[in-house]
N, C-alpha and C positions, 0 to 999 in steps of 0.2 A: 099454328105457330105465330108468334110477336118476340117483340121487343121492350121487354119488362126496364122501366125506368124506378130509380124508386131516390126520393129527394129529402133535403134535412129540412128542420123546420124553417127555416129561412128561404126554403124554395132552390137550394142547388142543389146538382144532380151529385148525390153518393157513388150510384152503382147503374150501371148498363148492363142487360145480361139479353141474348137470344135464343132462341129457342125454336123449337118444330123446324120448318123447313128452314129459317133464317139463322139455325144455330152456326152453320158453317161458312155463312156467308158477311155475319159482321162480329166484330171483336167485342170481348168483353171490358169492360170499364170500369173502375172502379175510382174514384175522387176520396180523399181525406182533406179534412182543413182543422185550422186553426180555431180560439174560442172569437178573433176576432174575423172571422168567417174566409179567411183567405186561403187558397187554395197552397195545400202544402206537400201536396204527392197524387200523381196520378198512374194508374197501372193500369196500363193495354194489354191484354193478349189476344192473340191470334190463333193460336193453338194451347194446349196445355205447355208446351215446351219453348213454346216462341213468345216472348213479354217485351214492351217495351215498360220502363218505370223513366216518370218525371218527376224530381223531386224540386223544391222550390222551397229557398229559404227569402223571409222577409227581417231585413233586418232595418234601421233608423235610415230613409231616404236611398234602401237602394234595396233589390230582389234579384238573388242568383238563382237560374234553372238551371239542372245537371238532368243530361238523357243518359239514360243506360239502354242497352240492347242485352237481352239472355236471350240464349238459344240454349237448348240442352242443359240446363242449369248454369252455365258458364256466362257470369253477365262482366261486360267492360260500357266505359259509357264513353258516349260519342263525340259530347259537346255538350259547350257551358255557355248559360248566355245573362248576362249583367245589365242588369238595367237600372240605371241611376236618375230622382224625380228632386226639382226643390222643393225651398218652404211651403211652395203651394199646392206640393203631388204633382207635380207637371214636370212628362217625361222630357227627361235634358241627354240621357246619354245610353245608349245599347252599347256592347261588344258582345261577336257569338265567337269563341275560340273553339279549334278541335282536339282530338285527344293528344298533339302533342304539345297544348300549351299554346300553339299559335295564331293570335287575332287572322280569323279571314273576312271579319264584319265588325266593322268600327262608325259608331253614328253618332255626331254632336251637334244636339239642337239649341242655336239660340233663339230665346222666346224674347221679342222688341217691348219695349213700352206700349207702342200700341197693337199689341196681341198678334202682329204680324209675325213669321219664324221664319229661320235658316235653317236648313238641313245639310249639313256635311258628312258625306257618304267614305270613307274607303276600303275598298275590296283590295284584298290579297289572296294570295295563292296558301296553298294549306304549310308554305316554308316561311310565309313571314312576309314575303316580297311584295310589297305593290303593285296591281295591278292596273287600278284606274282610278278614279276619284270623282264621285259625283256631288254638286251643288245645287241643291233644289233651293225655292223662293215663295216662302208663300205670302196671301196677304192677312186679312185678319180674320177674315172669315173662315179659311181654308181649302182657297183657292189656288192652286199649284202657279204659277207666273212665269217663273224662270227654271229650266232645266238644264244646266250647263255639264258636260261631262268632259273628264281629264285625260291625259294619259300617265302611265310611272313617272314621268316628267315634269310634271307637271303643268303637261303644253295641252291648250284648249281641242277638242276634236270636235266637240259636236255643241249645239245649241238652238236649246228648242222653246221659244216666248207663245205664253196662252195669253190670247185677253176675253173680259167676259163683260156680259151687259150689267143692268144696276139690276137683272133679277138672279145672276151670278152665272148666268148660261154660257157655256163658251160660244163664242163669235167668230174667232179664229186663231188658228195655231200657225208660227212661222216658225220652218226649220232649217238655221244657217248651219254656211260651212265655215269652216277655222279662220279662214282671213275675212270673215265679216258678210261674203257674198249669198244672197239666197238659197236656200238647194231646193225645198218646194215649200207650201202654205197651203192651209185648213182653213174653210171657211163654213159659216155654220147658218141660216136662216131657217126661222118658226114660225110656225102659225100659231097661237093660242084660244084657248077657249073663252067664257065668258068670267072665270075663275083667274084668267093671265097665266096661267098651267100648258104650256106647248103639247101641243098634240099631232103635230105634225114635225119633222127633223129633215132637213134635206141638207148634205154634205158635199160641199165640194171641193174637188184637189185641183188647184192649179186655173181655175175655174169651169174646171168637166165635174158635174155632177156623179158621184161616187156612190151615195149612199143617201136612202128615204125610210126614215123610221115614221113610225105612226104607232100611235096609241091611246085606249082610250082610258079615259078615266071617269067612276062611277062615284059621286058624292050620295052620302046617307044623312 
């Protein structure tokens, strides 16, 4: 038994099929695309009667995916999700709505002059309602900075600042509470190699030792 792949001339995958022992254990797949190689429909099944279909239209700066679900021939789809790029293809805006029309994922990125981004988050409920709102901060490289999360209110609840060294490693994370006061902190110390590649990770909360990673790395 395998897992038979089979790919266009461009190198992406068409079709997934399995077989022998693995026939019942992973879904078949099928990809179609566009002449300009973009993915325009994918079709999962699980059984003969059970499909999931993704279909994806690209149109001038913006690609809508719609999910469908069949079971027994009878397919409704689940949810749509929008994804808007500017002049440059650089994604500026998601929404995932569900089937009745209602944004429950709303995401607007602004991209700075110096390549540094915003990300504003808001979650609703499947009726429309606001849930929470989150503001993330990155810098230019894409490194996460600021984590700021909201409530329906839009009163601050949580707040969580990364900082990293000049080789982008985190150093340490602090995470306040709503009036500004501490609630705990991450901190991070490396050993490196002769490469400047950390190979040793030791973690601490509060300053108790939490966590020691190690790894090694093999240059060719």
């Amino acid at each position: 038994g395998a897992i038979d792949i089979q790919y266009n001339t461009e190198g992406f995958i068409t079709e997934k099929t399995s077989n022998g022992i693995y026939k019942n254990s992973e879904p078949s797949e099928t990809n179609l695309y566009n002449k300009k190689n973009e993915l325009i429909e994918t079709l999962i099944c699980f059984t003969d009667e059970e499909c999931i279909k993704i279909i994806q239209v690209h149109t001038n700066k913006e690609t809508t995916t719609k999910t469908y679900q069949s079971l027994n021939n009878n397919a409704k789809w689940i949810e749509i999700i929008t994804k808007k790029f500017d002049d440059n293809n650089n994604l500026i805006e998601v929404k995932i709505s569900n089937q009745n029309g209602q944004s429950h994922f709303h995401s607007k990125i602004t991209i700075n002059d110096d390549k540094s981004r915003t990300i504003q988050e808001i979650l609703s409920d499947y009726n429309g309602n606001t849930e929470n709102e989150i503001k993330k901060e990155y810098d230019k490289v894409g490194n996460l900075l600021v984590k700021t999360t909201y409530n329906h209110n839009k009163i601050e609840t949580k707040k969580i600042v990364h900082e990293f060294d000049e080789k982008n490693n985190p150093i340490k994370t602090t995470i306040f509470y709503p009036d500004g006061e501490i609630d705990h902190f991450v901190t991070y110390e490396y050993e490196f190699d002769k490469n400047d590649n950390w190979i040793t990770q030791i973690i601490y909360t509060s300053d108790l030792i939490s966590e020691v990673i190690k790894r090694k790395i093999f240059y060719y």
